[in-house]
C-alpha positions as CSV (number, residue, x, y, z in Angstrom):
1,X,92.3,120.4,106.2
2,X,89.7,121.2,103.2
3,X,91.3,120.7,99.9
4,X,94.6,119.5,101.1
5,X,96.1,116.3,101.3
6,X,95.2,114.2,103.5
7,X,98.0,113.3,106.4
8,X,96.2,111.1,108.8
9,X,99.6,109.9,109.8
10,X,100.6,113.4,111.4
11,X,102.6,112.2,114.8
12,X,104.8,109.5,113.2
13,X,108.4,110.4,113.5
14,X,110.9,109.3,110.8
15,X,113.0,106.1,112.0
16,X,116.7,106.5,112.7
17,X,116.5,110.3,112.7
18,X,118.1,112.2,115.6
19,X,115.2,114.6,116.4
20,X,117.6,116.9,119.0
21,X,120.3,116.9,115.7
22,X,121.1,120.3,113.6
23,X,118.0,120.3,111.0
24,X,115.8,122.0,108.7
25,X,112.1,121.1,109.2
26,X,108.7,121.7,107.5
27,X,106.6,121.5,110.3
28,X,102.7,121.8,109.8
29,X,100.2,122.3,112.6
30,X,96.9,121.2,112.3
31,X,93.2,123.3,113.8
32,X,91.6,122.0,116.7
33,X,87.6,121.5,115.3
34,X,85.5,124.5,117.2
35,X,88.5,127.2,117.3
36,X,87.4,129.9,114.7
37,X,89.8,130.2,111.9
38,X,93.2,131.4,111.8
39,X,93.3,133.7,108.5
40,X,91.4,134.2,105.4
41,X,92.5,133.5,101.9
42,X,92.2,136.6,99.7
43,X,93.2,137.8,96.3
44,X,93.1,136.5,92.6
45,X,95.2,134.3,91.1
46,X,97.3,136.5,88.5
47,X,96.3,139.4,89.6
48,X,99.7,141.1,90.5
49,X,98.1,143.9,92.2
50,X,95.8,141.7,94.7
51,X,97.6,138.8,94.7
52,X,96.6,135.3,96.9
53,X,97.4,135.7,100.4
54,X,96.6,135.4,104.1
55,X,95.0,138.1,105.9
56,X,94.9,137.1,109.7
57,X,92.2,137.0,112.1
58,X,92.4,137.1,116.3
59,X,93.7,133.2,116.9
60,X,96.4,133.9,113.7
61,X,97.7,136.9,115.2
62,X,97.8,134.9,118.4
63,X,99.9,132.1,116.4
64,X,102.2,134.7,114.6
65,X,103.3,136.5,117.6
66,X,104.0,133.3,119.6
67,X,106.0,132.2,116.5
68,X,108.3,135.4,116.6
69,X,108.3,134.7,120.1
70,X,109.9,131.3,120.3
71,X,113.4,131.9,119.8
72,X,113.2,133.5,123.1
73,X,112.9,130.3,124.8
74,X,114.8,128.4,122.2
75,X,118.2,130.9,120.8
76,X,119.0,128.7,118.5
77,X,116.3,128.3,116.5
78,X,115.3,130.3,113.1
79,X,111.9,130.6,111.9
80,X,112.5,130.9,108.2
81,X,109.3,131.1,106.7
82,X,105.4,131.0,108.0
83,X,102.4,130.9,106.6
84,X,99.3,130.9,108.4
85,X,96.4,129.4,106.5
86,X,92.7,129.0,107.7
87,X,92.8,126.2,108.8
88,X,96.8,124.6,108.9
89,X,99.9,126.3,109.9
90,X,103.2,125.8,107.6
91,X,106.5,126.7,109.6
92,X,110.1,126.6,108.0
93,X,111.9,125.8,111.1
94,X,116.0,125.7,111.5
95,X,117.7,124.1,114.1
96,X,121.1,125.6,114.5
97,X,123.1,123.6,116.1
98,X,123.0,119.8,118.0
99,X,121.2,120.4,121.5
100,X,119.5,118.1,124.1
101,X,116.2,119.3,123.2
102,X,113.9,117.0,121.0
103,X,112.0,119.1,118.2
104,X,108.6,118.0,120.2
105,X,109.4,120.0,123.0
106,X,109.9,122.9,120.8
107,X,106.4,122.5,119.5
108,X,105.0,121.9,122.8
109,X,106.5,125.4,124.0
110,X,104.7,126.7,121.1
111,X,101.3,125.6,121.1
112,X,101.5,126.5,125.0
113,X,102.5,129.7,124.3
114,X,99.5,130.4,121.5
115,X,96.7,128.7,124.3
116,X,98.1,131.4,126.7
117,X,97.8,134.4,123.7
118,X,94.5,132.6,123.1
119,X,93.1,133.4,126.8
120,X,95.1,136.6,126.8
121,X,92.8,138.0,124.4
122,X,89.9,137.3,125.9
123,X,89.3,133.7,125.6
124,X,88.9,130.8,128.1
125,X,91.7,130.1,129.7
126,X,93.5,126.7,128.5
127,X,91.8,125.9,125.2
128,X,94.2,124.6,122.6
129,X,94.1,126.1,119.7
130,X,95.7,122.5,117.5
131,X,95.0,119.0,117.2
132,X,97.3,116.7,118.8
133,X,100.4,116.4,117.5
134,X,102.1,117.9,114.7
135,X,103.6,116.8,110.7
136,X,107.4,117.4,110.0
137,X,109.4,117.0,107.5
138,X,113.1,117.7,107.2
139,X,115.9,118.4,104.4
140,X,117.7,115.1,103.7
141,X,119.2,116.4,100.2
142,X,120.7,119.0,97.7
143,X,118.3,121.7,96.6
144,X,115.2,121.1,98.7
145,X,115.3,124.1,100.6
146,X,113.9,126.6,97.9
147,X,111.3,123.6,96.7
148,X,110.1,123.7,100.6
149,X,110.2,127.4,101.0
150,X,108.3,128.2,97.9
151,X,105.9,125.5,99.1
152,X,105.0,127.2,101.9
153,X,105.1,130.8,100.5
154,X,102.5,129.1,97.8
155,X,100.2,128.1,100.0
156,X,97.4,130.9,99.9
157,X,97.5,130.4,95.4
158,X,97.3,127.0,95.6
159,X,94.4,127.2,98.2
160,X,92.4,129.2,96.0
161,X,93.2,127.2,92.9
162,X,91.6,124.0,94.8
163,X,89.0,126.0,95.9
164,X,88.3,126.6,92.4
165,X,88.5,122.6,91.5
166,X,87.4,121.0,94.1
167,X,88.0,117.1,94.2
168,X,91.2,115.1,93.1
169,X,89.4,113.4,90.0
170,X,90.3,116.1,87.1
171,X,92.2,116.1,84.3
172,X,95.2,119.1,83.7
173,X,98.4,119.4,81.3
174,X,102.2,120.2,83.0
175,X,104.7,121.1,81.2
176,X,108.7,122.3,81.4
177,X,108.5,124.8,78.5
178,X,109.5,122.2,75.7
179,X,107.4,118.8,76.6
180,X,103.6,119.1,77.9
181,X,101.9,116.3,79.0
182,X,98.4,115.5,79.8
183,X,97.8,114.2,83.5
184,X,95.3,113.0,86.2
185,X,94.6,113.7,89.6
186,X,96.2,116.0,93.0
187,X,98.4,118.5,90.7
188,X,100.1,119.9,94.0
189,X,101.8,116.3,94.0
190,X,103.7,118.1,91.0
191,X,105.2,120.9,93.7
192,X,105.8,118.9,97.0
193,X,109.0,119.6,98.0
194,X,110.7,116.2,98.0
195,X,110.1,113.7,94.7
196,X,112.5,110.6,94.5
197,X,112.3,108.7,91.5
198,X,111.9,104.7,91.4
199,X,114.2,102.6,89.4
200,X,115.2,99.1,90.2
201,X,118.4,97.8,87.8
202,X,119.9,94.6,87.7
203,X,123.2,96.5,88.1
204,X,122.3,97.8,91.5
205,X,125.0,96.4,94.3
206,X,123.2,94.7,96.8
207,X,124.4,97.9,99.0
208,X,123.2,100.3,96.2
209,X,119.8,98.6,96.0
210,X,119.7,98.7,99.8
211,X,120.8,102.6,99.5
212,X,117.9,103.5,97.3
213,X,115.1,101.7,99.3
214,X,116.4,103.9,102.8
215,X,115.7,106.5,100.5
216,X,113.0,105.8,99.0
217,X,111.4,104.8,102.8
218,X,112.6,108.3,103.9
219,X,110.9,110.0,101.1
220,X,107.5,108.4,101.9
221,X,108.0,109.1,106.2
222,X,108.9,112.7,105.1
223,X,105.8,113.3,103.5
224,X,107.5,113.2,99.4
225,X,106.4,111.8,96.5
226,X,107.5,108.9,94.6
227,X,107.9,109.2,90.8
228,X,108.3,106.4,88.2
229,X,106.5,104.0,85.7
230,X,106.9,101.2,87.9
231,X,107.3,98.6,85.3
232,X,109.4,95.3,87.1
233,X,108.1,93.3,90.3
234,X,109.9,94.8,92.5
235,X,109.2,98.6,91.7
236,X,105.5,97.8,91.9
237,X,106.3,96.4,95.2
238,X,107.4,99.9,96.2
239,X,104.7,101.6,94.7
240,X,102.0,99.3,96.6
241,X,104.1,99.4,100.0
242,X,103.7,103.3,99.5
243,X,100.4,102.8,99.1
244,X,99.9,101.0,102.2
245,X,102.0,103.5,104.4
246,X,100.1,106.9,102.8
247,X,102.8,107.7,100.7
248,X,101.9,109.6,97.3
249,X,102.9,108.6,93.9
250,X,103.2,110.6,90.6
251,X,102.8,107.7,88.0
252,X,104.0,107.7,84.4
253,X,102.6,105.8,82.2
254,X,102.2,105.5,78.3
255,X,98.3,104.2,78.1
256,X,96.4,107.7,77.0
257,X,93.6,108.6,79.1
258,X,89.9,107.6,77.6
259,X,87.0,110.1,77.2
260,X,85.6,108.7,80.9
261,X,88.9,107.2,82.6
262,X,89.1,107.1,86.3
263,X,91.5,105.2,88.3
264,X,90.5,101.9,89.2
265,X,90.9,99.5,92.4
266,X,93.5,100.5,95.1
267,X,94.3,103.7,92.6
268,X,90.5,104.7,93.1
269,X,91.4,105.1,96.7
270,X,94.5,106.5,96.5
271,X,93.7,109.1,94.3
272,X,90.8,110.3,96.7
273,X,92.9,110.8,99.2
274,X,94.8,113.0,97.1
275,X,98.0,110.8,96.9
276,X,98.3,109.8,93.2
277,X,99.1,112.3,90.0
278,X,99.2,110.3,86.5
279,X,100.7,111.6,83.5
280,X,100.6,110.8,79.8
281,X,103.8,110.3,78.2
282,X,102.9,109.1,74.6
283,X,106.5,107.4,74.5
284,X,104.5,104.1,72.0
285,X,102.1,101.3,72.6
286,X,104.8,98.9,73.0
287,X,106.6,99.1,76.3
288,X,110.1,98.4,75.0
289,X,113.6,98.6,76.1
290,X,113.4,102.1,74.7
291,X,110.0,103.4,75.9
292,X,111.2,102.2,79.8
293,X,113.9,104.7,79.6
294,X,112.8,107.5,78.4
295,X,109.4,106.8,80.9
296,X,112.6,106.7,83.3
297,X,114.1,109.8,82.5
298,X,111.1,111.2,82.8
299,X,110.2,110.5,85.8
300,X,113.7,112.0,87.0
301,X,112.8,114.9,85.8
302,X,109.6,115.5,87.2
303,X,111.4,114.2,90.5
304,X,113.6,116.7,89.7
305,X,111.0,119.8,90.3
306,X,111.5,120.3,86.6
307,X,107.6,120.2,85.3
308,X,105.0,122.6,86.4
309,X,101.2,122.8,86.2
310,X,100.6,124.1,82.5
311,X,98.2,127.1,83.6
């Protein structure tokens, strides 16, 4: 997937989820390498009369009308939203009602039913149009499902936006109309649809620290970001077991940014791999009792989907 982030762990289900359970999912299908694209990106960004999106080409028609298809195999399914990009498909997919049926054998019926479209157009018979396997997501909270279905209505902007800035090592401001801040790295980190931030307190229960970690795993298996400074021990521990597992991370931090500062270390990597966003907050040079919580609350906030890319 050029200029996206990289999920090299597409195929890993979430632990402890019931995948035949009434859902919401984000569910994003993957090109197979040789099959011609499935749309092209067109428009300008900001031009509200030729604005981004998808115009699609043979194999996405193929995809779009097995999409609108599927709920006759499946009636209690809804396909909220869809966007076919060139080389990734985003589908906002709502399961009804409990069932018997695991969410992989609705995906299977799919990409079976797009090879068949595929030959019925004229192609050999049996060629699979997507890569093995497929990325969910799903809803686990208050508020997610506008963040997920603008995500996926976004899509074609953002595209061209990267295409425009290619790479993950660049600097950018965001802002939410009051505070703007200077920051580092994959900007679409600011916009995923599920951000959790990290705070470890000594007044945590051990069932309320417990509670926060399952949340905090969750967030990471569904393909979220984490958000904090990451000050103590044990919220660096977090940050670096995200690291480990291909989580992302939007870090805060108070250090300013020098003339020719890059990441360093693990970080270097990470950010790469488009999994790391850091942002500026000039809260002082001392990190003080103070300074942690408003680097805190900020972090919240930008959890909270309130920030956005300064354009």
């Amino acid at each position: 997937m050029a200029f996206s982030r990289r999920r090299d762990y597409a195929g890993r289900r979430c632990p402890g989820h019931d995948y035949c359970s009434k859902c919401i999912y984000h569910i994003v299908l993957n090109k197979r390498e040789g099959i011609p694209d499935f749309s092209a990106v067109v428009g300008e960004i900001g031009n509200r009369e030729w604005p981004p999106r998808v115009e699609l080409l043979p194999a996405g028609k193929v995809i779009h009308k097995a999409l609108s298809e599927l709920k006759r195999h499946f009636p209690f399914i809804w396909i909220m939203r869809r966007c076919i990009m060139p080389d990734h498909v985003h589908i906002a997919l709502y399961v009804r009602e409990a069932t018997d049926i695991h969410l992989g054998t609705i995906i299977k019926q799919l990409k079976h039913d797009c090879s068949r479209g595929w030959a019925e157009v004229g192609y050999e018979e049996g060629i699979r149009l997507f890569i093995d396997n497929y990325h969910d997501t799903f809803l686990s909270g208050k508020g997610q499902l506008d963040s997920m279905l603008s995500y996926i209505s976004d899509n074609p902007r953002r595209h061209l936006l990267r295409k425009l800035n290619p790479g993950w090592f660049r600097r950018f401001h965001i802002t939410d109309g009051g505070y703007t801040f200077e920051a580092y790295g994959n900007w679409d980190l600011l916009v995923e649809p599920e951000g959790r931030s990290v705070r470890i307190s000594r007044k945590y229960s051990p069932a309320e620290l417990a509670a926060h970690k399952r949340s905090w795993l969750q967030t990471v298996y569904n393909d979220g970001v984490l958000v904090g400074p990451f000050i103590s021990k044990d919220e660096k521990r977090v940050r670096d077991w995200a690291y480990a597992n291909g989580g992302a991370i939007i870090y805060l931090t108070n250090e300013a940014f020098g003339e020719r500062f890059k990441p360093s270390g693990v970080s270097y990597n990470v950010c790469a791999e488009g999994r790391l966003m850091i942002v500026h907050i000039p809260v002082g040079e001392k990190l003080d009792r103070k300074a942690c919580m408003q680097l805190n609350s900020f972090a919240e906030r930008i959890a909270a989907g309130e920030f956005r890319l300064l354009s």
